[in-house]
Structures are given as C-alpha cells and as structure tokens.
ZAMARGU-4260 file (C-alpha; in steps of 0.2 Angstrom, whole numbers, plus 5000, padded with zeros to 4 digits):
<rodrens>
0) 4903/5162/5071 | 4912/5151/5085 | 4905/5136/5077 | 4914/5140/5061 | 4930/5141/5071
5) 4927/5125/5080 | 4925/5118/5063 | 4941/5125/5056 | 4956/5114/5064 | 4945/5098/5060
10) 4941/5104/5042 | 4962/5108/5042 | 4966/5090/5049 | 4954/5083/5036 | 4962/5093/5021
15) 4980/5087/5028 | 4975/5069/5030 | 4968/5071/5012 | 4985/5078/5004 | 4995/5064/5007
20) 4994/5051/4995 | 5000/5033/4994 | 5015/5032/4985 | 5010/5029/4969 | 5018/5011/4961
25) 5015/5002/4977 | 5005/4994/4991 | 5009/4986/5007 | 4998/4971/5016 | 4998/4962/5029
30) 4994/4942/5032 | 4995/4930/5046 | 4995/4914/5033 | 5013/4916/5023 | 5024/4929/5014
35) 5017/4921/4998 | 4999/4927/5004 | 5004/4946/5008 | 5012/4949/4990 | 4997/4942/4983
40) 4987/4953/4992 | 4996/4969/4988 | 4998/4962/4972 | 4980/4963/4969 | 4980/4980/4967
45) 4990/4985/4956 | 4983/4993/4940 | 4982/4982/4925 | 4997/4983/4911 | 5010/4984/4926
50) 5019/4973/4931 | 5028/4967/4948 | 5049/4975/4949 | 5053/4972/4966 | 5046/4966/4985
55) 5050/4967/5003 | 5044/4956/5016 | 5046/4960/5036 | 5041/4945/5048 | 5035/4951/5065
60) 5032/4937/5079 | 5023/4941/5095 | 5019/4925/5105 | 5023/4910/5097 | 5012/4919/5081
65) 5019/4926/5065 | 5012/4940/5056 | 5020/4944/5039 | 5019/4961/5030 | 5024/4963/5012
70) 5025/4982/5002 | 5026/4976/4982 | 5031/4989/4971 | 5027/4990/4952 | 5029/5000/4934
75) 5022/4998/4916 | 5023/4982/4909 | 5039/4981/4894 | 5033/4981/4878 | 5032/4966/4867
80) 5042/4965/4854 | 5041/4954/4838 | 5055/4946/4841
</rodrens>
C-alpha cells in the first residue's frame, strides 16, 4: 500500500509531462554553425506534403561564440493547379 502511494505523484508527473504536446506545425533547433543550419534542421521534420510559411531566428552569444536557434513553422502544401 505505501508503495503504491510513493508511486502516485511520479506516475502523475509522468501523465502531465505526457499531456503536453508540441505545437503541432512547428519545431525549434538549435546550431552553433549558422541560421541557415538551424532551419534546416527543424526543417527536417516536417511531415511530407507541407511546406515551409514562416521562421524565427534568435542569436544568442556567450563568450566570443554564437549559438543560433531557429523555430520554423509550416501547413499543407497549396494545391497545384493546371494553370
């Protein structure tokens, strides 16, 4: 019995941690190389048939060295038309 309630507040952090998803259309990454390099790297996942509508890139520099983190949002790719 008390190792069930020992097991509670850790099972409920787990659920709560669980519960909040990513926002769904976007990723963030980080790089120490370029801006270039951190939207490519949250470019990569995003789900096939989407395509790229907006970025945001934040430079932080700690001594002398610049880290560089990009979040990249997408939606469904337009539709082609024939013309």
């Amino acid at each position: 019995m008390a190792m069930r309630l020992l097991m509670l507040p850790a099972l409920a952090a787990l659920a709560a941690f669980q519960m909040a998803p990513a926002q769904a259309g976007s990723a963030t990454a980080g790089s120490l190389l370029s801006k270039q390099a951190a939207i490519a790297i949250a470019t990569s996942s995003m789900p096939a048939g989407n395509s790229v509508t907006g970025s945001r890139c934040t430079t932080m520099v700690r001594a002398l060295s610049a880290r560089y983190s990009c979040t990249v949002w997408w939606g469904p790719a337009p539709l082609q038309g024939d013309g």
